[in-house]
Each structure stands twice: as structure tokens, then as C-alpha cells.
PyMOL Python script that loads the backbone (N, CA, C, O; Angstrom):
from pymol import cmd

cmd.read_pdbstr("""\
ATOM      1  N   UNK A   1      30.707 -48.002  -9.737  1.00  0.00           N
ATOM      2  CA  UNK A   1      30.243 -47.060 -10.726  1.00  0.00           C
ATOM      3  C   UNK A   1      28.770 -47.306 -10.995  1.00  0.00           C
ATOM      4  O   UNK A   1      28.349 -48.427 -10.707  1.00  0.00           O
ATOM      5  N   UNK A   2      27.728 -46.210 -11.626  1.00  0.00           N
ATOM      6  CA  UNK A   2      26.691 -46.463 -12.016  1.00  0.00           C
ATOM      7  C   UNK A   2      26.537 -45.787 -12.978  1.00  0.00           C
ATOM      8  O   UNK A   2      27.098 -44.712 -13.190  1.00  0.00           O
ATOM      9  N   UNK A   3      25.618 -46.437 -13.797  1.00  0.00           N
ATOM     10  CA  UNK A   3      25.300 -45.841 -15.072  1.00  0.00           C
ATOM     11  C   UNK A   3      23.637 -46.051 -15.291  1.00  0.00           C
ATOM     12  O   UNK A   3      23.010 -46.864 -14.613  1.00  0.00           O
ATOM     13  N   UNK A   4      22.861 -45.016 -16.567  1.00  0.00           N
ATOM     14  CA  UNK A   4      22.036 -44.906 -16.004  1.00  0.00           C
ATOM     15  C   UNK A   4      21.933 -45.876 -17.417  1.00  0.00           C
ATOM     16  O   UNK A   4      22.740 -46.154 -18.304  1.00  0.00           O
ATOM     17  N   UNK A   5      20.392 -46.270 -17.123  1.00  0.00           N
ATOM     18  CA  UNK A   5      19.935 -47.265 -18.439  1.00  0.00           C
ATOM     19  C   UNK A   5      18.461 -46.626 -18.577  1.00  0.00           C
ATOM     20  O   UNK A   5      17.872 -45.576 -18.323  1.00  0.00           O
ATOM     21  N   UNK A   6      18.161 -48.245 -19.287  1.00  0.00           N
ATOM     22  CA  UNK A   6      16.672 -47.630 -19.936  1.00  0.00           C
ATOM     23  C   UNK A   6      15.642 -47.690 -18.294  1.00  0.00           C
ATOM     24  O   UNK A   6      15.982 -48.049 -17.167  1.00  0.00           O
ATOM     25  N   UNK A   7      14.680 -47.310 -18.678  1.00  0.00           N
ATOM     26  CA  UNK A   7      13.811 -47.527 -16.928  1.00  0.00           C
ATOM     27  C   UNK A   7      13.374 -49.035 -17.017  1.00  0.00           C
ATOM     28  O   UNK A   7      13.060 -49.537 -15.938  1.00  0.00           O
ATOM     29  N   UNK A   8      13.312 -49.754 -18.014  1.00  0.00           N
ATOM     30  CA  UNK A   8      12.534 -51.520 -18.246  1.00  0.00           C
ATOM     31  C   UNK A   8      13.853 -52.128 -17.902  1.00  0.00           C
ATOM     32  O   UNK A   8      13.642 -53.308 -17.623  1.00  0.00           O
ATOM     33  N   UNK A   9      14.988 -51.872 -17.811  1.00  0.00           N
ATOM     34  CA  UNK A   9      16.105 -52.386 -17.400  1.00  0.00           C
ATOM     35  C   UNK A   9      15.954 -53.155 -16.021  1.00  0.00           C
ATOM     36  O   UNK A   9      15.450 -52.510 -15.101  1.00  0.00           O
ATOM     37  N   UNK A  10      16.363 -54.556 -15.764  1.00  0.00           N
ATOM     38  CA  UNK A  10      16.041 -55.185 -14.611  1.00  0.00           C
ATOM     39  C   UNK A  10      17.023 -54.411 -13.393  1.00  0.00           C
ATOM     40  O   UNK A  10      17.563 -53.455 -13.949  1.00  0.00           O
ATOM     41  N   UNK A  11      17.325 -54.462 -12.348  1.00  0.00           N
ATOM     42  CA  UNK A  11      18.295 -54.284 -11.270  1.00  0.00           C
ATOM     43  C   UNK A  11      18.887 -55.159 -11.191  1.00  0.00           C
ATOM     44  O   UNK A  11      18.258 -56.173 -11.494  1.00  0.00           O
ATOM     45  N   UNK A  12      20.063 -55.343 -10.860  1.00  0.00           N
ATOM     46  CA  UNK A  12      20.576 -55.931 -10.079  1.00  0.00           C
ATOM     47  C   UNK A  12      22.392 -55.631 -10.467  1.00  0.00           C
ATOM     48  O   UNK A  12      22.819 -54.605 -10.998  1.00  0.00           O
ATOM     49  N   UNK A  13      23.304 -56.931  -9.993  1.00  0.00           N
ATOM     50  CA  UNK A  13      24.244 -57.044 -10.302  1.00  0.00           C
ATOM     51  C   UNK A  13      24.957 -57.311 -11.691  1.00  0.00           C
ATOM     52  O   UNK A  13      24.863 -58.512 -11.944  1.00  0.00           O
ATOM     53  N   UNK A  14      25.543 -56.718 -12.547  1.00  0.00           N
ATOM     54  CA  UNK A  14      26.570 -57.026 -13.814  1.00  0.00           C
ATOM     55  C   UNK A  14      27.418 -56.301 -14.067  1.00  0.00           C
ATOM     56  O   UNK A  14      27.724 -55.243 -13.516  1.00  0.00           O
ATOM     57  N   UNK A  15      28.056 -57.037 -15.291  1.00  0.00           N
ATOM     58  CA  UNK A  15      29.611 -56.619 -15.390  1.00  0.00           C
ATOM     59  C   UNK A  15      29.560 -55.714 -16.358  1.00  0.00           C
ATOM     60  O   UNK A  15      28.934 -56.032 -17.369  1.00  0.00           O
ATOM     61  N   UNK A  16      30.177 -54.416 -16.296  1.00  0.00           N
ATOM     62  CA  UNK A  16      30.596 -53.643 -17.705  1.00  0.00           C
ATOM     63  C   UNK A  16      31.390 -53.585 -18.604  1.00  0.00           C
ATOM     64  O   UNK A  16      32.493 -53.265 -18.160  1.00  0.00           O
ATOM     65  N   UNK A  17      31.386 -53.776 -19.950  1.00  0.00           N
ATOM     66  CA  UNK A  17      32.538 -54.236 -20.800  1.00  0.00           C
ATOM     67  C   UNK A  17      32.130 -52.638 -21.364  1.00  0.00           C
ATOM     68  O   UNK A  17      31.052 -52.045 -21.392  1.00  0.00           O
ATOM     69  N   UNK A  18      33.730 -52.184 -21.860  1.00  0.00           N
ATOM     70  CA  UNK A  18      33.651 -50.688 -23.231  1.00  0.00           C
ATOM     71  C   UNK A  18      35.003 -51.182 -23.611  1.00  0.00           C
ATOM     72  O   UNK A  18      35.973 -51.612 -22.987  1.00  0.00           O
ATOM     73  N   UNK A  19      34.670 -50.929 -25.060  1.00  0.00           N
ATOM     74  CA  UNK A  19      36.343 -51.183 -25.623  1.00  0.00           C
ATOM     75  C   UNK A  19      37.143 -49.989 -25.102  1.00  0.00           C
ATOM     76  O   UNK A  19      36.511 -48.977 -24.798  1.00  0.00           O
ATOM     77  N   UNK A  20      38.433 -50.010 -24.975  1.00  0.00           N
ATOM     78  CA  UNK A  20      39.794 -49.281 -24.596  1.00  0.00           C
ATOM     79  C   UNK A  20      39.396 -47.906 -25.376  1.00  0.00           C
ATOM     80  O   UNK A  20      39.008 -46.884 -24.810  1.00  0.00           O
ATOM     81  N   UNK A  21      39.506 -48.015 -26.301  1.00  0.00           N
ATOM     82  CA  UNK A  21      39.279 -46.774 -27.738  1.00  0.00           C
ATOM     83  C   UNK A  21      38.122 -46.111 -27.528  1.00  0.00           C
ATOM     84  O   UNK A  21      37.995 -45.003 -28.048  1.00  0.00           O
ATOM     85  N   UNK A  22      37.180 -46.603 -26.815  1.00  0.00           N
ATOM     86  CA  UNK A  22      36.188 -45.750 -26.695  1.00  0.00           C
ATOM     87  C   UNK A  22      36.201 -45.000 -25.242  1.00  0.00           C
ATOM     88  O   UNK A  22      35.077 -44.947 -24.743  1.00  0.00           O
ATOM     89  N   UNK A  23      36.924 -44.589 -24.700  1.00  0.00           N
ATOM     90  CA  UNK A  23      36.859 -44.303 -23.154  1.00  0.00           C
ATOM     91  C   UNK A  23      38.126 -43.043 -24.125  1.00  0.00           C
ATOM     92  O   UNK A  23      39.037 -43.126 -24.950  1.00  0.00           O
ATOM     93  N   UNK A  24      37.447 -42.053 -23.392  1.00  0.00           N
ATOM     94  CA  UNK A  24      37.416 -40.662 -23.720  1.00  0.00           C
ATOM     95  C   UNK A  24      38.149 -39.824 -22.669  1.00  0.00           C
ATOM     96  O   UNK A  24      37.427 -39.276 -21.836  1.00  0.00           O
ATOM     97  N   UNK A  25      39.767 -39.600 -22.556  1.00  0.00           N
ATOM     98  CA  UNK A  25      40.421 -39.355 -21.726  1.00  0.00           C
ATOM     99  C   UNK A  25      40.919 -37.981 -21.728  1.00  0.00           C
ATOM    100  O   UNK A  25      41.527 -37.608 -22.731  1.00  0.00           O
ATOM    101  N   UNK A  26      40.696 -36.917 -20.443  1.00  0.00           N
ATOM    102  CA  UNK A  26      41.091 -35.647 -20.387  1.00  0.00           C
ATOM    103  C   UNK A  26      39.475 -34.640 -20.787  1.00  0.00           C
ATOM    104  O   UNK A  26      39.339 -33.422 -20.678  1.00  0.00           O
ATOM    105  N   UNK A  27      38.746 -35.358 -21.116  1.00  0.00           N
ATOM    106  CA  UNK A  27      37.219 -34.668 -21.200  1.00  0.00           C
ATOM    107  C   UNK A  27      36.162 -35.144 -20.073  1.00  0.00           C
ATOM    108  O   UNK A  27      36.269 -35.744 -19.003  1.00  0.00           O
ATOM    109  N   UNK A  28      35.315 -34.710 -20.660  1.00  0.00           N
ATOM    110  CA  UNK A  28      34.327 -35.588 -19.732  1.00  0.00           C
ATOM    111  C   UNK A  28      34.358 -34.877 -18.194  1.00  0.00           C
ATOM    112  O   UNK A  28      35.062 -33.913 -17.892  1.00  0.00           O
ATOM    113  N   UNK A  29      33.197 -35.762 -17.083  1.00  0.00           N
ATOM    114  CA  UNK A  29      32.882 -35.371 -15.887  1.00  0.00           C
ATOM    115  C   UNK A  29      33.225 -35.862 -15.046  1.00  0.00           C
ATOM    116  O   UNK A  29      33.316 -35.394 -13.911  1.00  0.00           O
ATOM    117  N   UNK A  30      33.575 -37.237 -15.513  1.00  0.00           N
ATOM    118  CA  UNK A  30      33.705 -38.257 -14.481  1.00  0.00           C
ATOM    119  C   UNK A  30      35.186 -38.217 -13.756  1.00  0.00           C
ATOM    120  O   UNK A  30      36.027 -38.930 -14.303  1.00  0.00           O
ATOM    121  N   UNK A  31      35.563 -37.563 -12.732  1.00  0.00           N
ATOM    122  CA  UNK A  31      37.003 -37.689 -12.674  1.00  0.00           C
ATOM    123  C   UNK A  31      37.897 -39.363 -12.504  1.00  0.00           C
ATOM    124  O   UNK A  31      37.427 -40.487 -12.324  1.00  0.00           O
ATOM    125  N   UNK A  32      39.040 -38.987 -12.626  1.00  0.00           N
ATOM    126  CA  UNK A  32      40.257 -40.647 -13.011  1.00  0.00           C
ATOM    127  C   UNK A  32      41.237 -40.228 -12.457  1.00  0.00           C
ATOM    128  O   UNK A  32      41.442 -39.022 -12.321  1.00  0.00           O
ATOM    129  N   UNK A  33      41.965 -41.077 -12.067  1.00  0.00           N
ATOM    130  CA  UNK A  33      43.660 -40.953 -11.761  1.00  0.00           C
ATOM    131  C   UNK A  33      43.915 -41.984 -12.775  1.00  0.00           C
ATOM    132  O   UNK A  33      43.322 -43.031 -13.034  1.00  0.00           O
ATOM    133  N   UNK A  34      45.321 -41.215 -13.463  1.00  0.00           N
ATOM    134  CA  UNK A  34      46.046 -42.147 -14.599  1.00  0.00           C
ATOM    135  C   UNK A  34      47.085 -42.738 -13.360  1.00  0.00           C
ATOM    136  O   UNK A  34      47.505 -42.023 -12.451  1.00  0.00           O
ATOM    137  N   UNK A  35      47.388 -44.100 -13.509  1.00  0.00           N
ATOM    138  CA  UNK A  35      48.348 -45.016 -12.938  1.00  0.00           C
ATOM    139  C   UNK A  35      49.499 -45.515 -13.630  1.00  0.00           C
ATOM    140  O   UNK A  35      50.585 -45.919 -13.214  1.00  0.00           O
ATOM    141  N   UNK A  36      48.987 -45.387 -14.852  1.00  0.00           N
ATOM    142  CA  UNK A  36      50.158 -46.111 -15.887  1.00  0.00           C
ATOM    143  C   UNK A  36      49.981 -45.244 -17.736  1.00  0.00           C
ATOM    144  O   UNK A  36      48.967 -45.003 -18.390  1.00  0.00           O
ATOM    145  N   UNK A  37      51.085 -45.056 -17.968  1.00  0.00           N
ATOM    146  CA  UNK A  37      51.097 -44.311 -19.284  1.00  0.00           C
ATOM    147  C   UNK A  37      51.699 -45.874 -20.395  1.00  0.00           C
ATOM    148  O   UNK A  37      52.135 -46.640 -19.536  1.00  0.00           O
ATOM    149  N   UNK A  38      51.805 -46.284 -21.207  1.00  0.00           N
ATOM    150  CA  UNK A  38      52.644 -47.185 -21.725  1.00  0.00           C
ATOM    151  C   UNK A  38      52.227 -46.879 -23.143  1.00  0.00           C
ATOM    152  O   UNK A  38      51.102 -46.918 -23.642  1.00  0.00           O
ATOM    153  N   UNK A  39      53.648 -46.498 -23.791  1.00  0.00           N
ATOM    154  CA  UNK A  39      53.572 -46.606 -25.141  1.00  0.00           C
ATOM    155  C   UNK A  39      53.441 -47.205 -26.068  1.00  0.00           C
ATOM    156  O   UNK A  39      54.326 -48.035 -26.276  1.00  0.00           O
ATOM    157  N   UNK A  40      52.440 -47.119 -26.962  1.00  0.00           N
ATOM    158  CA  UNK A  40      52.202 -48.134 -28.050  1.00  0.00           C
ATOM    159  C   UNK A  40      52.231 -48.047 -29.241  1.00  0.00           C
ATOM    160  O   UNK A  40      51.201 -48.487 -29.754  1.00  0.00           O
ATOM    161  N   UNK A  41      53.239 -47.527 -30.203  1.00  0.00           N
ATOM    162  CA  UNK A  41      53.573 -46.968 -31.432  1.00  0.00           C
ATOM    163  C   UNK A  41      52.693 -45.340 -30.971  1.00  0.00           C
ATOM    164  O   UNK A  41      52.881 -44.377 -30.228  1.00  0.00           O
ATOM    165  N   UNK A  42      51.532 -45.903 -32.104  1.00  0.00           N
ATOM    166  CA  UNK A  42      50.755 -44.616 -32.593  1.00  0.00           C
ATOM    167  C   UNK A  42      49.779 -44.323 -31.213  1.00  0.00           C
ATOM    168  O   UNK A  42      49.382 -43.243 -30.774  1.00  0.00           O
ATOM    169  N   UNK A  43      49.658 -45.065 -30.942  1.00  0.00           N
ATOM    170  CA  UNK A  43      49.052 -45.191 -29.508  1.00  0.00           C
ATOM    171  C   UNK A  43      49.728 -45.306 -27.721  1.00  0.00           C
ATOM    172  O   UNK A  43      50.694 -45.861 -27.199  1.00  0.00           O
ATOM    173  N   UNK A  44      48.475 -44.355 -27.197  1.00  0.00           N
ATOM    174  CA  UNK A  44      49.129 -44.555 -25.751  1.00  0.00           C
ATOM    175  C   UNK A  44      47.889 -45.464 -25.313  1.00  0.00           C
ATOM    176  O   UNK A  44      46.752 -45.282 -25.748  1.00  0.00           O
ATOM    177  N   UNK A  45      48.349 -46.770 -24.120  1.00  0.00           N
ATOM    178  CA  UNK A  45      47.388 -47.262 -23.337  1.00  0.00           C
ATOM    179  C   UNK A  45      47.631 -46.621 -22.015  1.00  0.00           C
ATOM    180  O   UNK A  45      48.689 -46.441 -21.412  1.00  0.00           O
ATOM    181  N   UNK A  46      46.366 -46.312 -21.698  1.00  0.00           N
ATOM    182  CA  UNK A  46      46.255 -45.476 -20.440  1.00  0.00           C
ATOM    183  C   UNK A  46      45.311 -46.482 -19.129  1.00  0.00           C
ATOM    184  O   UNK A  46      44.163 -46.913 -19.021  1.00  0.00           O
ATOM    185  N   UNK A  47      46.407 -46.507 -18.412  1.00  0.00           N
ATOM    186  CA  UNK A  47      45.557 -47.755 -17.168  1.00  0.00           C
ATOM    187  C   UNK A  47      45.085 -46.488 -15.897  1.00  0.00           C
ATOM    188  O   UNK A  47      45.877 -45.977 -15.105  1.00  0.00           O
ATOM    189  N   UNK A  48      43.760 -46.228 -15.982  1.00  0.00           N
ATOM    190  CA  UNK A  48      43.327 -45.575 -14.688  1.00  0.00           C
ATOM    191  C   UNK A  48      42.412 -45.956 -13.645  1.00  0.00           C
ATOM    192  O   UNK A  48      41.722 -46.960 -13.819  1.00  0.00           O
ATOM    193  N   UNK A  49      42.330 -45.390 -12.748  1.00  0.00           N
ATOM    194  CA  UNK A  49      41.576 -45.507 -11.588  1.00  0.00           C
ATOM    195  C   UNK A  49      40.062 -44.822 -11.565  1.00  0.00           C
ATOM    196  O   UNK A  49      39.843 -43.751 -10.999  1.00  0.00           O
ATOM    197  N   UNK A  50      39.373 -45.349 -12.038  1.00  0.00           N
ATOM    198  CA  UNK A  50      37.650 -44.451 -11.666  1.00  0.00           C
ATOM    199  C   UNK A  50      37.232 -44.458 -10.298  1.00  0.00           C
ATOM    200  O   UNK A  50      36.582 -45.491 -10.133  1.00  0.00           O
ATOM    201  N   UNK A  51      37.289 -43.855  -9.329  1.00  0.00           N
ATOM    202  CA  UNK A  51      36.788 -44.332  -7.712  1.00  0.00           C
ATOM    203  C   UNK A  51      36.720 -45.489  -7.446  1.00  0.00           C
ATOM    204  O   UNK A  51      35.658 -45.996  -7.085  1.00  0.00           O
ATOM    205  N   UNK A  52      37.845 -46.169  -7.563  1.00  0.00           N
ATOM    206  CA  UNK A  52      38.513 -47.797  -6.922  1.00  0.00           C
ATOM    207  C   UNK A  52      38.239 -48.739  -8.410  1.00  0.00           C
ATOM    208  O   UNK A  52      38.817 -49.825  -8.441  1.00  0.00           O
ATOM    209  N   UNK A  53      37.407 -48.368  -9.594  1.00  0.00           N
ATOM    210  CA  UNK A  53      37.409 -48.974 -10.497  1.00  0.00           C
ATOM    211  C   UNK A  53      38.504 -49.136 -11.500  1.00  0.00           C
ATOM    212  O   UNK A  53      38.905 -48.032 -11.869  1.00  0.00           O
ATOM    213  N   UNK A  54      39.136 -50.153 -12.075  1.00  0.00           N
ATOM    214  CA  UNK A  54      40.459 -50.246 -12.987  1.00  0.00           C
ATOM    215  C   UNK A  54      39.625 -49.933 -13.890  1.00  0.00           C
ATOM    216  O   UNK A  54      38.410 -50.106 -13.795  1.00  0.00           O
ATOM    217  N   UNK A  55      40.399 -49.287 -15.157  1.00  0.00           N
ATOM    218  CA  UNK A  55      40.212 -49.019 -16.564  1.00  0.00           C
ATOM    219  C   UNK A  55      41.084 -48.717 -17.288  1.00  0.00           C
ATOM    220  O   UNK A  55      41.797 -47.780 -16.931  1.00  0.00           O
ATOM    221  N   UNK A  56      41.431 -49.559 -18.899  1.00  0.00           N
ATOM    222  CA  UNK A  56      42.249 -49.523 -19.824  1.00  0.00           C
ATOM    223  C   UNK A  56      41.805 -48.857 -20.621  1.00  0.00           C
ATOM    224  O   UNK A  56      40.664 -49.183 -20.948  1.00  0.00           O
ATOM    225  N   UNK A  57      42.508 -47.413 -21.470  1.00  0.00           N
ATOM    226  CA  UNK A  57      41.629 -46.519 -22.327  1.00  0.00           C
ATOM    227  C   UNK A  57      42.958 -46.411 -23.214  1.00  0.00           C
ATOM    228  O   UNK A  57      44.082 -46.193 -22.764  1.00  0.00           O
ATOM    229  N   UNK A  58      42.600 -46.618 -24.646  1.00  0.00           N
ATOM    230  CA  UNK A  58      43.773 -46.425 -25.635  1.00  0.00           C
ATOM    231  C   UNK A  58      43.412 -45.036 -26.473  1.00  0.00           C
ATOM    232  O   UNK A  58      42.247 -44.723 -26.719  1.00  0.00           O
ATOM    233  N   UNK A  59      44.261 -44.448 -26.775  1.00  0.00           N
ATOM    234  CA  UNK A  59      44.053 -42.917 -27.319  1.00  0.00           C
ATOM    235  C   UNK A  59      45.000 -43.162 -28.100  1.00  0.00           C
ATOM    236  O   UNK A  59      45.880 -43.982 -27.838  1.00  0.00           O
ATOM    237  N   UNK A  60      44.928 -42.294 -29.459  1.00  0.00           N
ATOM    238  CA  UNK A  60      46.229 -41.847 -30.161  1.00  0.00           C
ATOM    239  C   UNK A  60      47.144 -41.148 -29.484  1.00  0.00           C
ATOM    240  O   UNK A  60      46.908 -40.290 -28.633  1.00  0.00           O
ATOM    241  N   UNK A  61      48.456 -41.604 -29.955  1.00  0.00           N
ATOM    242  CA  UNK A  61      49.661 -40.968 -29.432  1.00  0.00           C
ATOM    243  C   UNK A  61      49.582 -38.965 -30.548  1.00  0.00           C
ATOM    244  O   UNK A  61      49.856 -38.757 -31.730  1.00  0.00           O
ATOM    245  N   UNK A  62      49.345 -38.468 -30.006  1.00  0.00           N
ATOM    246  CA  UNK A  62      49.127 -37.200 -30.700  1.00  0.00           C
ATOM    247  C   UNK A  62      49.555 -36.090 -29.985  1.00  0.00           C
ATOM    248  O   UNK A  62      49.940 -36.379 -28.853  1.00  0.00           O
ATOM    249  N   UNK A  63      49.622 -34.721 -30.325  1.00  0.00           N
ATOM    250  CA  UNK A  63      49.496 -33.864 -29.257  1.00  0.00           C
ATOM    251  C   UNK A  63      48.621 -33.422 -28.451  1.00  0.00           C
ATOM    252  O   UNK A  63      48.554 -32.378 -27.802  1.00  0.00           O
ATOM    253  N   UNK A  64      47.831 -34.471 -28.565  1.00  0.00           N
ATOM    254  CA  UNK A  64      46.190 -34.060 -27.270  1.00  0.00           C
ATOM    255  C   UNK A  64      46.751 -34.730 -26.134  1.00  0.00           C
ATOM    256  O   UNK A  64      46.584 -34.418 -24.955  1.00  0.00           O
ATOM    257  N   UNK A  65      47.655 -35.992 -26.742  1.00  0.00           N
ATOM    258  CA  UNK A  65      47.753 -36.960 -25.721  1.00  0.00           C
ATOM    259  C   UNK A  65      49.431 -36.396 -24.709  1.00  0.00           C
ATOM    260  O   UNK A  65      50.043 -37.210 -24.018  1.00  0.00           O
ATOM    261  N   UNK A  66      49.897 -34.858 -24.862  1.00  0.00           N
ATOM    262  CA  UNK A  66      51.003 -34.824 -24.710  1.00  0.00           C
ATOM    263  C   UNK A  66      50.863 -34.619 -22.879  1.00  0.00           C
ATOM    264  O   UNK A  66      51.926 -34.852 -22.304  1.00  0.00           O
ATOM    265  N   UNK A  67      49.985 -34.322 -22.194  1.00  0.00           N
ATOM    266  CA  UNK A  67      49.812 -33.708 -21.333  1.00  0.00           C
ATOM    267  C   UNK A  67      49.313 -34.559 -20.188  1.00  0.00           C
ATOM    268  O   UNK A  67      49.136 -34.104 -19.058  1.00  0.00           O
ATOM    269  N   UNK A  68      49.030 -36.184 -20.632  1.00  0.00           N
ATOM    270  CA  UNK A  68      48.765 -37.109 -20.045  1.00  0.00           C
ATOM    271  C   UNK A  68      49.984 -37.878 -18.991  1.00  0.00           C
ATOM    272  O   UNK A  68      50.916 -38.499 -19.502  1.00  0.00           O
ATOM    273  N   UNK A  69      49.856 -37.760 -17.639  1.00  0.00           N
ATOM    274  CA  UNK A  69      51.241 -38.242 -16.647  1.00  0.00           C
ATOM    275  C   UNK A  69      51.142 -38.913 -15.658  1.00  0.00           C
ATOM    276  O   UNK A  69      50.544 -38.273 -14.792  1.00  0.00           O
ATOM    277  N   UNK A  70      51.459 -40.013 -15.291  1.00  0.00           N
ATOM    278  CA  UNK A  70      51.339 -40.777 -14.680  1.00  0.00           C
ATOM    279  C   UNK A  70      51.110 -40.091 -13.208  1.00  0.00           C
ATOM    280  O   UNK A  70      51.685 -39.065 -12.844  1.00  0.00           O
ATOM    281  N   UNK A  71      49.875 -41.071 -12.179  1.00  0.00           N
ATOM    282  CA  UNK A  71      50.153 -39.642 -10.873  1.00  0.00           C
ATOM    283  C   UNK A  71      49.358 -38.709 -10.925  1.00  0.00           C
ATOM    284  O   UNK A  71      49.067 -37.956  -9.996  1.00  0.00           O
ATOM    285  N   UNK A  72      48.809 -38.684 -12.386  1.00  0.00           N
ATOM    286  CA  UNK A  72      47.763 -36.928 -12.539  1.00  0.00           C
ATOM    287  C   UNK A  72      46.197 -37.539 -12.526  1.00  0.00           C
ATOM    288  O   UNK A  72      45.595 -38.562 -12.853  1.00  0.00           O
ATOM    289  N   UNK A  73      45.952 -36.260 -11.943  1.00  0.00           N
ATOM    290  CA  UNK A  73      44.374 -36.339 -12.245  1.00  0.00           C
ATOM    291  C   UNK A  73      44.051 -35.705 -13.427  1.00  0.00           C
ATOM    292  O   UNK A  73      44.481 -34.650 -13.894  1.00  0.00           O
ATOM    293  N   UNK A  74      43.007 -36.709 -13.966  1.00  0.00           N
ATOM    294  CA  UNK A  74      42.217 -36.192 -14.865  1.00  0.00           C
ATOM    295  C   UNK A  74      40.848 -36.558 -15.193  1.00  0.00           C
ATOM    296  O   UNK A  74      40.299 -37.394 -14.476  1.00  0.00           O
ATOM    297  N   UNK A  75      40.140 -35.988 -16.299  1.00  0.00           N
ATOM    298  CA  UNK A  75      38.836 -36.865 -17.014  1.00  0.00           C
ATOM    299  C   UNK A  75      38.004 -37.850 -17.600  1.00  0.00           C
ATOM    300  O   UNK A  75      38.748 -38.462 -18.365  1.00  0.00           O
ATOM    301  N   UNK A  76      37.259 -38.170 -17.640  1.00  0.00           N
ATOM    302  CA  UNK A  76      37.300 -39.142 -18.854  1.00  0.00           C
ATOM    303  C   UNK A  76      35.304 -39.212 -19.294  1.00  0.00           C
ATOM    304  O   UNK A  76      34.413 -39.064 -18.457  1.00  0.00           O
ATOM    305  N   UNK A  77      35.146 -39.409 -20.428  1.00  0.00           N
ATOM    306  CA  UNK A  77      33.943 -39.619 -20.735  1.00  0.00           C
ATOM    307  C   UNK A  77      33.808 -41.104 -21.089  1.00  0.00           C
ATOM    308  O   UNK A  77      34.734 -41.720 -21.618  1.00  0.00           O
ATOM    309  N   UNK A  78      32.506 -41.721 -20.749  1.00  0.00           N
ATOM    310  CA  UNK A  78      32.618 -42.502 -21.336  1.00  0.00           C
ATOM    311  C   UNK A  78      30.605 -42.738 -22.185  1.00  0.00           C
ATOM    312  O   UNK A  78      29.498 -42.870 -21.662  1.00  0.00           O
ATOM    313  N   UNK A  79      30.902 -42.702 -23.080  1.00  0.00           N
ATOM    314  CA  UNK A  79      29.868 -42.765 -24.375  1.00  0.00           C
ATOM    315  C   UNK A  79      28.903 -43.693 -23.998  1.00  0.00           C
ATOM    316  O   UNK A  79      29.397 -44.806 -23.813  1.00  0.00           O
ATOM    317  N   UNK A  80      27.290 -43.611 -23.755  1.00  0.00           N
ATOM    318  CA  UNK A  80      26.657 -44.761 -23.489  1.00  0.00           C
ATOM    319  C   UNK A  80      26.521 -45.749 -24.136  1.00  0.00           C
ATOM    320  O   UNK A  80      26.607 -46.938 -23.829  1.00  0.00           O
ATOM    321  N   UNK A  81      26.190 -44.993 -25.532  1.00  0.00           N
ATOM    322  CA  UNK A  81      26.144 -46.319 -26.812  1.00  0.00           C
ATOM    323  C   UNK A  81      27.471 -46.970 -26.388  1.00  0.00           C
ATOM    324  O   UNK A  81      27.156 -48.144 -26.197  1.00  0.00           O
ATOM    325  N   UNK A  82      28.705 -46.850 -26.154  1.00  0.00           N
ATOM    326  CA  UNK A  82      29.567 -47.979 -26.095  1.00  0.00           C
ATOM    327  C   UNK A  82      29.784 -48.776 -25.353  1.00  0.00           C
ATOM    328  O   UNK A  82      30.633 -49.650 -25.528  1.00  0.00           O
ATOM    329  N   UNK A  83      28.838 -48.628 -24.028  1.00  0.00           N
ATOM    330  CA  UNK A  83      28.794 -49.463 -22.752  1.00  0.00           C
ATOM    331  C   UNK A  83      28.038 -50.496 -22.782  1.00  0.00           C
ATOM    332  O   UNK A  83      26.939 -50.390 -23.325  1.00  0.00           O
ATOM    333  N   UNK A  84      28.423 -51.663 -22.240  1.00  0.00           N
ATOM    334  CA  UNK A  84      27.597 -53.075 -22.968  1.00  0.00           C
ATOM    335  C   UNK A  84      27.551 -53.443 -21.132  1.00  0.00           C
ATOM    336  O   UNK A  84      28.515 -53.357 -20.371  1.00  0.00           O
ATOM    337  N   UNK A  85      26.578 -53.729 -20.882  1.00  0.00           N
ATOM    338  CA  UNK A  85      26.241 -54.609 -19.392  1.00  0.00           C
ATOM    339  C   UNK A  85      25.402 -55.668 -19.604  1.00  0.00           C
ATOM    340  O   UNK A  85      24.381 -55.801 -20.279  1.00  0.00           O
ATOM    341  N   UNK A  86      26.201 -56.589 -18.705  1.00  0.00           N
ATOM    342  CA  UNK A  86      25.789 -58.267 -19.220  1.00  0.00           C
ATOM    343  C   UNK A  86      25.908 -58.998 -17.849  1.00  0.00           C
ATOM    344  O   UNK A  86      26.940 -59.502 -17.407  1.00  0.00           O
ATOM    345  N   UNK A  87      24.479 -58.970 -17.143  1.00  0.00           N
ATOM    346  CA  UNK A  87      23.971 -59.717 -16.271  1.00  0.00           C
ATOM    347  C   UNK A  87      24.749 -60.777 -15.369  1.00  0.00           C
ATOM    348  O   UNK A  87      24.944 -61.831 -15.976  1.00  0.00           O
ATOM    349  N   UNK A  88      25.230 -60.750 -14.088  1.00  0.00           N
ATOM    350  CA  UNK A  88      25.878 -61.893 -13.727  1.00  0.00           C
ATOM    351  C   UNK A  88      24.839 -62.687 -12.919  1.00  0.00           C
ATOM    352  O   UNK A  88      24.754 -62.473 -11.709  1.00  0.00           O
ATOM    353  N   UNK A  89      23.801 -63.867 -13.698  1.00  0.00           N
ATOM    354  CA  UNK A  89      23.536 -64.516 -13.536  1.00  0.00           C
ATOM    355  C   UNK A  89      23.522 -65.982 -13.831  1.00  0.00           C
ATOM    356  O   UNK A  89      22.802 -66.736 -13.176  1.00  0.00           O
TER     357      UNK A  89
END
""", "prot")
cmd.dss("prot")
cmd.show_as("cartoon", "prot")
cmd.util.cbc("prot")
cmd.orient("prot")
């Protein structure tokens, strides 16, 4: 995956952390395959695929979330402010 940053930003290699809750599922540009649906009370955790990348995204269990199925393609946004990259050096 790439993401864009500031231009004073160094290159190279690091890791991306976003909390679960902030990964924005069924919107967005970026296409996903959902792999796993698992219920969590009020919440669904959603385990998907970004182009070979794993990702855990928690959403309310609601009726937005009714249409979400294991196997399906779908969306996802993910918010820059919530993306944290931290250097593997």
C-alpha cells in the first residue's frame, strides 16, 4: 500500500498502524475483500484483504453494517489523520 505524506517526509521503509474503528468500510476508493465477518455484541470486526494487505476494521453492528458478507467485495476509506507510520529503523 502507499500513502501519500507530507513532501519533508523521509523515504523509505515503515510500518502502518490505524485503529480498527477508524477504517471506514463499504465507502471509500480503495477496494477490499472481506474474509471474515465476526460478531461482537454492538459491533462487527471485519478482517479484510487490501491488495495482499491484512486489515482489522470494527464498525457498529447497525443497519449500514447489514450488507457486509464474507467473500464480497467491497470499500473502504481510510482517514489520513488516523494513519500513524513509524519508521523501521
Amino acid at each position: 500500500m502507499r500513502f501519500a505524506g507530507p513532501q519533508s517526509a523521509p523515504m523509505g521503509d515503515g510500518m502502518v498502524m490505524i485503529r480498527p474503528e477508524r477504517i471506514h468500510v463499504g465507502t471509500g476508493s480503495q477496494p477490499a475483500m472481506i474474509e471474515r465477518v465476526t460478531f461482537a455484541g454492538s459491533s462487527l470486526r471485519i478482517a479484510l484483504n487490501v491488495g495482499g494487505v491484512k486489515l482489522i476494521a470494527e464498525i457498529p453492528n447497525d443497519e449500514h453494517s447489514r450488507n457486509l458478507e464474507e467473500d464480497k467485495a467491497t470499500h473502504i476509506d481510510l482517514l489520513a489523520d488516523a494513519v500513524r507510520v513509524l519508521p523501521l529503523n
